[in-house]
C-alpha positions as a Markdown table, in Angstrom:
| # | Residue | x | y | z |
|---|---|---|---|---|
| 1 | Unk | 15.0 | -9.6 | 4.8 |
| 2 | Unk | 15.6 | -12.9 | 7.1 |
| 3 | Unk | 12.1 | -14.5 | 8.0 |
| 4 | Unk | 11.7 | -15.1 | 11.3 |
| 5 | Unk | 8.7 | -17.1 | 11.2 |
| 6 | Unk | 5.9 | -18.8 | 8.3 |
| 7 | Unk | 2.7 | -19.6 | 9.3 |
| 8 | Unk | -1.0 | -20.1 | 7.8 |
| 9 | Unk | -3.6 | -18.2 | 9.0 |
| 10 | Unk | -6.8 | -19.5 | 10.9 |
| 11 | Unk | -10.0 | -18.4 | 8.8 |
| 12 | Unk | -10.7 | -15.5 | 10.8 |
| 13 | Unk | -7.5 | -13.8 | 10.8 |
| 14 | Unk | -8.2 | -14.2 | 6.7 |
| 15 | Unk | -11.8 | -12.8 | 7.2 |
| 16 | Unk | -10.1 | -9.6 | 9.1 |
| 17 | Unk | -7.7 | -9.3 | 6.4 |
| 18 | Unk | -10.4 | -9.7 | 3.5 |
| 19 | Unk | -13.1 | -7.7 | 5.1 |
| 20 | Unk | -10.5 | -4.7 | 6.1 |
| 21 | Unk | -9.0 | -4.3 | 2.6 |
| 22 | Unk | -12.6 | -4.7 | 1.0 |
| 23 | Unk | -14.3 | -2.1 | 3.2 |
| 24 | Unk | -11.1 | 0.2 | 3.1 |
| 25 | Unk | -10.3 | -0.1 | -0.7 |
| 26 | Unk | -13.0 | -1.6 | -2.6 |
| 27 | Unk | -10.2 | -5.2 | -3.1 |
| 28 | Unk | -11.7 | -8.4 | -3.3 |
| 29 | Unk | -9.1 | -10.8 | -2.3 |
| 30 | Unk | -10.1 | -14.5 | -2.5 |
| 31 | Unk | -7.0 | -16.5 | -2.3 |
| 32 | Unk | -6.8 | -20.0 | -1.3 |
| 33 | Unk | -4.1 | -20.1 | 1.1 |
| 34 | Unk | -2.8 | -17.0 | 3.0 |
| 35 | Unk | 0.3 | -17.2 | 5.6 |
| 36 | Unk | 1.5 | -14.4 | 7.2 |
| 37 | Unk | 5.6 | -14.2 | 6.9 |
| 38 | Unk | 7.5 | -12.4 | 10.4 |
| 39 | Unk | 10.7 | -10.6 | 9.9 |
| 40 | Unk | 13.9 | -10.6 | 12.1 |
| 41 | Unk | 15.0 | -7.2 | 11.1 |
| 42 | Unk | 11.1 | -5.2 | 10.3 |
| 43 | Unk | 8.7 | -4.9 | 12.7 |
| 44 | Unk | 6.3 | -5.2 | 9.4 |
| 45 | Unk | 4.3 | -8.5 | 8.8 |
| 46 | Unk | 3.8 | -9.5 | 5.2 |
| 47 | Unk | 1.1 | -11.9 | 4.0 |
| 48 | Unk | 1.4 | -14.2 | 1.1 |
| 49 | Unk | -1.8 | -15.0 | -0.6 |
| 50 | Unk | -1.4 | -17.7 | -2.8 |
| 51 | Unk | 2.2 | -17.2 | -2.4 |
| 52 | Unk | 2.6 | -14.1 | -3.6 |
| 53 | Unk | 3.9 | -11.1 | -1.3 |
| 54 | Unk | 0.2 | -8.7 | -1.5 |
| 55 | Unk | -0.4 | -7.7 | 2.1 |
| 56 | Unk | 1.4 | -6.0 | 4.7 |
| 57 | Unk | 0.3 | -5.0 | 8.3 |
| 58 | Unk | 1.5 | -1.0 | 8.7 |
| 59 | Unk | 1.0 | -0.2 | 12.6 |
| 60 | Unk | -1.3 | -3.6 | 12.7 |
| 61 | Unk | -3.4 | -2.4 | 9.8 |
| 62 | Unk | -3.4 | -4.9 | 6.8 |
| 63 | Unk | -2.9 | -3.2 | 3.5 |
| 64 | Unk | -2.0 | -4.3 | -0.1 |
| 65 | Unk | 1.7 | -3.8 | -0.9 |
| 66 | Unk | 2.7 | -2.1 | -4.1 |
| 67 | Unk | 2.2 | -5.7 | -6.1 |
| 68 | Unk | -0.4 | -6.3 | -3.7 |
| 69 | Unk | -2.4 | -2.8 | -5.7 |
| 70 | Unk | -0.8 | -3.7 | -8.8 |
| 71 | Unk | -2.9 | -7.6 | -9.1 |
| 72 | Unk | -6.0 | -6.1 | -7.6 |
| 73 | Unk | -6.2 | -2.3 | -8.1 |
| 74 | Unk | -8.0 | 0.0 | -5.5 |
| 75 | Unk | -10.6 | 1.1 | -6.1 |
| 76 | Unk | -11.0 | 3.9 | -2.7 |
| 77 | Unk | -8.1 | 5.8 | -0.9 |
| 78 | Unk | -6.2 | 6.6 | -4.3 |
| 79 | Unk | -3.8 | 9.7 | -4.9 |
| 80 | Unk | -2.3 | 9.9 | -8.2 |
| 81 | Unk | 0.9 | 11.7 | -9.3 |
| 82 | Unk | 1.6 | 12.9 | -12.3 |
| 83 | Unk | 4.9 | 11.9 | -14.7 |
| 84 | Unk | 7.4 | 14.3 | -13.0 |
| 85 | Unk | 7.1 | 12.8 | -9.7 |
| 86 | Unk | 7.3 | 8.9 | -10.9 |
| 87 | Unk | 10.7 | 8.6 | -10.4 |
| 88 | Unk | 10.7 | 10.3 | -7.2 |
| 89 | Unk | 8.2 | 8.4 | -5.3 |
| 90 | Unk | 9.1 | 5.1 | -6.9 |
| 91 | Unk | 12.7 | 5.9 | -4.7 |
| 92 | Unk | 11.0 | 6.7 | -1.9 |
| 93 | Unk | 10.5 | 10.2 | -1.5 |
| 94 | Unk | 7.5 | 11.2 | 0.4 |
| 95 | Unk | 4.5 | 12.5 | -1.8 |
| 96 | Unk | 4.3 | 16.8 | -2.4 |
| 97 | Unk | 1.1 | 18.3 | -3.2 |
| 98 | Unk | 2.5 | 19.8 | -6.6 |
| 99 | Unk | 3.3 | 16.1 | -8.4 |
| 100 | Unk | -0.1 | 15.2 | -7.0 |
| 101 | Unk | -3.3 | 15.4 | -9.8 |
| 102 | Unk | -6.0 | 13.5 | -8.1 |
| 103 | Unk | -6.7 | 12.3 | -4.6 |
| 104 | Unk | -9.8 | 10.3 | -3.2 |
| 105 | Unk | -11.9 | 13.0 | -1.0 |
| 106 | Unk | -12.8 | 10.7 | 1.3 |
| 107 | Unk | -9.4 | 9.9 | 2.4 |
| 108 | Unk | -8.6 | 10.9 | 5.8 |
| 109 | Unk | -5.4 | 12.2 | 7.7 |
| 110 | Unk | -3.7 | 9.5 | 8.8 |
| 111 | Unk | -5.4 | 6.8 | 6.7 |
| 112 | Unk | -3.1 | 4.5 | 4.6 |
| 113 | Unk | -2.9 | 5.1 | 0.7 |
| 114 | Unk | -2.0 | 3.7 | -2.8 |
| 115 | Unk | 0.1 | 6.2 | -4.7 |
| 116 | Unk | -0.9 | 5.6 | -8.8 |
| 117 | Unk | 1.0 | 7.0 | -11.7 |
| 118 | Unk | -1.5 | 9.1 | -14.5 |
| 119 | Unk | -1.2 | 7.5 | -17.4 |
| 120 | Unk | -1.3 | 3.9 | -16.8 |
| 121 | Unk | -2.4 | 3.6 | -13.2 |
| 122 | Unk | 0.0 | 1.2 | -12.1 |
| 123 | Unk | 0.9 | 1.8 | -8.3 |
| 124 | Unk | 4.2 | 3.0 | -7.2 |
| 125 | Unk | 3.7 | 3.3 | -3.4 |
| 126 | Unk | 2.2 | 2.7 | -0.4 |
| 127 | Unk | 1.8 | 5.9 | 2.2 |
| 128 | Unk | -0.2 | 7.1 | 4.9 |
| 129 | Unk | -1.8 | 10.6 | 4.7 |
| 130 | Unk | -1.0 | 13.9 | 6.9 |
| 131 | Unk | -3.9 | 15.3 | 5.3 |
| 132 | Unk | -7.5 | 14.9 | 3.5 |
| 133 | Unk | -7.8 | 14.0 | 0.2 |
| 134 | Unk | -9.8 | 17.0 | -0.3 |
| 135 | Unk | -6.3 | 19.5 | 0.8 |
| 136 | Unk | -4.1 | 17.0 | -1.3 |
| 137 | Unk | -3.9 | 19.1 | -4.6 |
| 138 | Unk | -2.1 | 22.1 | -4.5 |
| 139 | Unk | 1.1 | 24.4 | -4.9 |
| 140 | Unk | 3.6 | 23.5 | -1.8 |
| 141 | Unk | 4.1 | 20.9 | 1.4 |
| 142 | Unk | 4.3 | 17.3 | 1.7 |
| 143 | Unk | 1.0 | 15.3 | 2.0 |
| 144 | Unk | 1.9 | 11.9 | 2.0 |
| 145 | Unk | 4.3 | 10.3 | 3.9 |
| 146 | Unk | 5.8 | 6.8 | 2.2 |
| 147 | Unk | 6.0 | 3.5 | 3.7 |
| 148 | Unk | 7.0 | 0.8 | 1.0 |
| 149 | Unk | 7.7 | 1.8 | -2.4 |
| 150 | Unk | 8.8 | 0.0 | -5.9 |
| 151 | Unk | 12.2 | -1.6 | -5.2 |
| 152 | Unk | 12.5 | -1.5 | -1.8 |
| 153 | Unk | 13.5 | -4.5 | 0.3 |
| 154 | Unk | 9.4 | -5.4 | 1.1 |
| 155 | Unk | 8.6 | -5.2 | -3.0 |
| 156 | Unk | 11.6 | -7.3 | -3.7 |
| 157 | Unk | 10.8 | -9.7 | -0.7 |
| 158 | Unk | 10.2 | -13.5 | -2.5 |
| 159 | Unk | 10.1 | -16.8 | -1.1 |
């Protein structure tokens, strides 16, 4: 990914950030420095807190990345997959109700989501919903629709 442009954000573009991923996911971020990092070839924004690669904007909406989750774990908007879809969804594939064991009710279609795996609840993905949490579990369809995932070209993005 060639960075187009580096620059530090003013205190309340950090607020917006801070108070959106604390209202949406229960995160308390309190970094030091935060600078938000343009791409020449994404239209997607990162933001390094401290230096490291935890937010990204998705349609202007700031959100943790998949390392983002993995330092400060969600605590709201959560759907967890069970061990036969791990290796899928950590290669991209959209999330299908059947691999799905749990989903935060109050999620919303639409609304961006962490995608955990069972057993240790480290997070493999970043999607946005095309349903509620409550219609997540289930035999058949695809429920979750995946935006940046383990190994992609955002996860492996360093400065």
């Amino acid at each position: 990914m060639e960075v187009r442009s580096r620059h530090h954000l003013r205190s309340d573009a950090v607020a917006t950030i801070e108070d959106a991923l604390a209202e949406g996911l229960g995160v308390d971020l309190d970094g030091d420095t935060y600078e938000r990092v343009e791409f020449a070839d994404s239209d997607r924004d990162l933001v390094l807190v401290d230096g490291d690669p935890l937010v990204c904007y998705f349609d202007d909406d700031p959100f943790v990345t998949v390392r983002g989750a993995n330092a400060h774990p969600p605590e709201k908007h959560v759907v967890t997959v069970d061990s036969g879809a791990i290796s899928f969804v950590s290669n991209g594939a959209d999330v299908m109700r059947p691999g799905i064991t749990e989903a935060d009710p109050d999620i919303s279609s639409g609304d961006l989501v962490v995608i955990a795996e069972e057993s240790h609840g480290k997070v493999l993905a970043v999607g946005r919903a095309t349903v509620t949490g409550g219609e997540m579990v289930g035999d058949s369809g695809k429920v979750v629709d995946s935006l940046h995932h383990v190994g992609d070209d955002l996860y492996a993005f360093s400065i």
